[in-house]
C-alpha positions in Angstrom: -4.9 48.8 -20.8 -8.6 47.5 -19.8 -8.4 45.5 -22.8 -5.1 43.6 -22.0 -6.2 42.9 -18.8 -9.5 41.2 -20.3 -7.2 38.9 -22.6 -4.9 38.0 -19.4 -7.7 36.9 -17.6 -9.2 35.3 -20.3 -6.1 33.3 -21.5 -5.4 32.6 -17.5 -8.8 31.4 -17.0 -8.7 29.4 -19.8 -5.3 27.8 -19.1 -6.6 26.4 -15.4 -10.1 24.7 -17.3 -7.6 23.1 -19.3 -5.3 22.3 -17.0 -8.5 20.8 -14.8 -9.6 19.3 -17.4 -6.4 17.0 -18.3 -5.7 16.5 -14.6 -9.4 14.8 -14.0 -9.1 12.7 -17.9 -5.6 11.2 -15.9 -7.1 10.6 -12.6 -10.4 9.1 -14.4 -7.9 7.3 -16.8 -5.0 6.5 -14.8 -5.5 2.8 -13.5 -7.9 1.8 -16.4 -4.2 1.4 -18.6 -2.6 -0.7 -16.2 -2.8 -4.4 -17.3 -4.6 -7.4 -16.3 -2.7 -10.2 -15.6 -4.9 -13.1 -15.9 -5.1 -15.7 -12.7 -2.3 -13.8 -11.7 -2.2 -15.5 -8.3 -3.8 -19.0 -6.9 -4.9 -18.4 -3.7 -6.0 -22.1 -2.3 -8.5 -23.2 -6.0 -9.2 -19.5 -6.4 -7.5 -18.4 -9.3 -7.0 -14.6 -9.0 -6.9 -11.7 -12.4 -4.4 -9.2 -10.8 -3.8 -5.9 -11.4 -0.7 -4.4 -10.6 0.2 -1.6 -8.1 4.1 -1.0 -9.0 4.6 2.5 -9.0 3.8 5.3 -6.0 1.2 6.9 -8.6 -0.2 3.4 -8.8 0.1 2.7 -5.2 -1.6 6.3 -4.0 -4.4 5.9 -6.6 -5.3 2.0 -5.8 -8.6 1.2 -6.4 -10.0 4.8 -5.2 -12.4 6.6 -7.2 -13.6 3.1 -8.8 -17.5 2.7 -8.6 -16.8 -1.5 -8.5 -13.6 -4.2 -9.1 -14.4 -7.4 -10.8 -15.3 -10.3 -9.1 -12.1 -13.0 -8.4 -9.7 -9.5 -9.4 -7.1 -9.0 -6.7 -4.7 -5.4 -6.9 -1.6 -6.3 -5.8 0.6 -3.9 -4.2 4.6 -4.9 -4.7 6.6 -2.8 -2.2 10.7 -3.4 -2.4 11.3 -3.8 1.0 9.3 -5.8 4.5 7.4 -2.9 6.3 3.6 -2.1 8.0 2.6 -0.9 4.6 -1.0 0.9 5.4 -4.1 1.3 3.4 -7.4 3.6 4.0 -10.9 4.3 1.6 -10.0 7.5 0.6 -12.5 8.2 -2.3 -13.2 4.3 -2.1 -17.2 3.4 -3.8 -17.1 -0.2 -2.4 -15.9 -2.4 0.6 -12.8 -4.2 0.2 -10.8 -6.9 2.1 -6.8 -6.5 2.3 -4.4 -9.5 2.6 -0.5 -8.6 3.5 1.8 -11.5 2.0 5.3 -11.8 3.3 8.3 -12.2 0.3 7.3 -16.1 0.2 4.0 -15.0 -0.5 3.0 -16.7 2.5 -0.2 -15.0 4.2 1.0 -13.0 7.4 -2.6 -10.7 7.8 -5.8 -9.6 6.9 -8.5 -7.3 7.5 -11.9 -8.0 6.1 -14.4 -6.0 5.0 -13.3 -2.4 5.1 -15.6 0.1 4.2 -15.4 3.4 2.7 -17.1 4.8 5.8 -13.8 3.5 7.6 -12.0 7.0 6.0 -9.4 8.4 7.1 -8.8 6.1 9.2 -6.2 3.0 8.0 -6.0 -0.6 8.1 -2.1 -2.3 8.3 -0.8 -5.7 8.9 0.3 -7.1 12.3 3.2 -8.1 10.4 5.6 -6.9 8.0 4.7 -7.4 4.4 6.2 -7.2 1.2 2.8 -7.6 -1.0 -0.8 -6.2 -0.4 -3.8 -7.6 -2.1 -7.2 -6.0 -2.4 -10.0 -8.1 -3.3 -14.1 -7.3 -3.3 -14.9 -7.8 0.3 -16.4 -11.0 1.3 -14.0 -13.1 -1.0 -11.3 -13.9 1.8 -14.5 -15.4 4.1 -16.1 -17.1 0.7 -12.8 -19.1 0.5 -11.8 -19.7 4.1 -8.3 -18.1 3.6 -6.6 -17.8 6.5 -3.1 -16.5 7.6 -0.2 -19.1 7.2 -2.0 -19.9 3.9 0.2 -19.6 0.6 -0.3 -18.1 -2.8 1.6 -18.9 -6.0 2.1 -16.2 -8.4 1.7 -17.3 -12.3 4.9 -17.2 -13.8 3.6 -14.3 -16.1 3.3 -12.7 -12.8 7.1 -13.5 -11.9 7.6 -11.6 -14.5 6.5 -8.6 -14.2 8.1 -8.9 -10.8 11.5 -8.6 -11.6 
């Protein structure tokens, strides 16, 4: 009886390392396999690499857990639908800025310069937005963009969009 008991805690115990184990490999791995689309999105003569943010697993991860993001990389969040689509630095390593962009890609807010300290708190746009972009803080001051300002998406980017 002492025995069996032994082997059902053993095989238990085991069971939850592995199932750690794979759970932290996919967290780790997760956003690493989503593709780079490259200058993505020209944001006044900044030509932008963007990653995409499609899915909710996508969307909740973000760029959280990330020790840096590329220099002139945006992620771009694609939501279906105009809302106040919120963002905080949960597990964030860096400061980011975060530009909301209406469905004609036309700039309609932006918050610069948000820190991981800023956690839990959450930054959201003014107005309603059907696109979020996170780039390295600093680059929306470095280029003077502004709201009212317009992007153009690639056409590889219109793409993946539909």
């Amino acid at each position: 009886m002492a025995f069996e008991i032994r082997q059902i805690k053993t095989i238990a115990g085991l069971t939850i390392i592995l199932l750690l184990f794979f759970s932290f490999s996919y967290y780790k791995n997760m956003s690493q396999d989503q593709e780079i689309i490259s200058q993505g999105l020209l944001f006044g003569s900044v030509a932008l690499d963007i990653e995409l943010a499609k899915t909710e697993t996508e969307k909740f991860q973000g760029l959280s857990g990330r020790k840096s993001f590329p220099e002139k990389t945006g992620m771009l969040f694609i939501y279906d639908s105009p809302g106040y689509y919120s963002f905080w630095m949960k597990d964030m390593h860096f400061s980011i800025d975060i530009v909301w962009l209406d469905g004609n890609w036309q700039v309609v807010d932006i918050v610069e310069h948000v820190t991981p300290e800023t956690f839990p708190r959450s930054s959201h746009p003014k107005e309603k937005a059907v696109y979020a972009l996170e780039v390295n803080a600093g680059l929306v001051a470095k280029n003077a963009w502004q709201i009212g300002q317009s992007l153009r998406p690639s056409d590889e980017l219109k793409i993946f969009l539909k």
